[in-house]
C-alpha distance (Angstrom), angle and dihedral (degrees) to the residues before:
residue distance angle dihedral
X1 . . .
X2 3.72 . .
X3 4.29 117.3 .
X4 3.73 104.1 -106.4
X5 3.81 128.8 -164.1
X6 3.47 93.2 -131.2
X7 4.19 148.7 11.3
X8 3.78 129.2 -142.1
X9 3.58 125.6 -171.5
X10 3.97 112.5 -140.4
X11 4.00 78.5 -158.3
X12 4.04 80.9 74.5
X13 4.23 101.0 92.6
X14 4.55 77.3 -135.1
X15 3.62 98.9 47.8
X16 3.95 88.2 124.1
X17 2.98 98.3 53.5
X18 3.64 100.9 46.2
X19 4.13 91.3 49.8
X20 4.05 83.0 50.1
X21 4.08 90.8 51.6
X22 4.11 86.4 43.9
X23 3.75 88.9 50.8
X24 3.66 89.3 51.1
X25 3.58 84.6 65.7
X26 3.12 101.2 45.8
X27 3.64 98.2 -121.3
X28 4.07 129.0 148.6
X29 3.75 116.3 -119.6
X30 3.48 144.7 156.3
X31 4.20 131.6 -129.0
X32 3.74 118.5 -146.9
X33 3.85 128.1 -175.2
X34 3.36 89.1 42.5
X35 3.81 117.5 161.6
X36 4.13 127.8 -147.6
X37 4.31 84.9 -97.8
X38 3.73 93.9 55.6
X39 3.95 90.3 60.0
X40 3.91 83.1 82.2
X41 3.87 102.9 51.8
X42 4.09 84.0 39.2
X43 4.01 90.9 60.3
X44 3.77 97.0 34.7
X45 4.00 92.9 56.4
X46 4.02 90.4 36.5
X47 4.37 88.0 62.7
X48 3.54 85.4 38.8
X49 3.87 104.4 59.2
X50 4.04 90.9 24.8
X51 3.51 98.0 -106.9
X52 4.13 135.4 147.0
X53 3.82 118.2 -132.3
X54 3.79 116.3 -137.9
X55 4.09 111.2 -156.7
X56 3.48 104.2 -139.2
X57 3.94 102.2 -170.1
X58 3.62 107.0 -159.1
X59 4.08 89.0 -157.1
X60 3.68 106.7 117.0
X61 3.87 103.8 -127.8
X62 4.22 78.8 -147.7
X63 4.02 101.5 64.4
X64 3.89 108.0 107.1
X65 3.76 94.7 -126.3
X66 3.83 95.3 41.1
X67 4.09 83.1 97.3
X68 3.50 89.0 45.9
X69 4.05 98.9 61.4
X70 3.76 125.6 44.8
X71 3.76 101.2 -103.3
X72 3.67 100.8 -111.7
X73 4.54 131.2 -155.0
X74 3.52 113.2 -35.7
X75 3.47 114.0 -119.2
X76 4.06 98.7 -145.0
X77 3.63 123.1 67.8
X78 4.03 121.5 -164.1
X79 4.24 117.9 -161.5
X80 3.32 104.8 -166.4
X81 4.35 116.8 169.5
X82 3.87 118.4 -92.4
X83 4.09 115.6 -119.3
X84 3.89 108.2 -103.6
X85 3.77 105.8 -86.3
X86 3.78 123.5 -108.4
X87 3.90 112.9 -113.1
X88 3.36 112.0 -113.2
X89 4.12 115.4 -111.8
């Protein structure tokens, strides 16, 4: 899992609008307790702000029955800041 500046807890009833105040910044952070309905909000503000999301699955490729089951949503989320584009020629 990548070091992040920050952590927000989608637990937190203003989780959104904490990750859209820490995109303001322009600071890299990562969401936990995410559920499969957040993935939405978490993609819409990450195109907003110009940011890259970074699944972290928190599935440990280790567990004997990970194979088993079809590895489902992460719960973590990292935003980390896109490159500057290339202009196009």
């Amino acid at each position: 899992m990548k070091d992040y500046r920050e952590a927000l807890s989608a637990r937190n009833e203003h989780w959104k609008a904490e990750a859209r105040s820490l995109m303001k910044s322009g600071v890299e952070f990562v969401i936990v307790h995410l559920r499969t309905e957040d993935y939405r909000d978490c993609r819409a503000l990450a195109r907003e702000f110009g940011y890259s999301e970074c699944l972290e699955d928190d599935v440990s490729p280790s567990r004997p029955d990970s194979q088993s089951k079809p590895i489902g949503s992460p719960t973590r989320i990292g935003f980390v800041k896109r490159g500057l584009l290339k202009p196009n020629p």
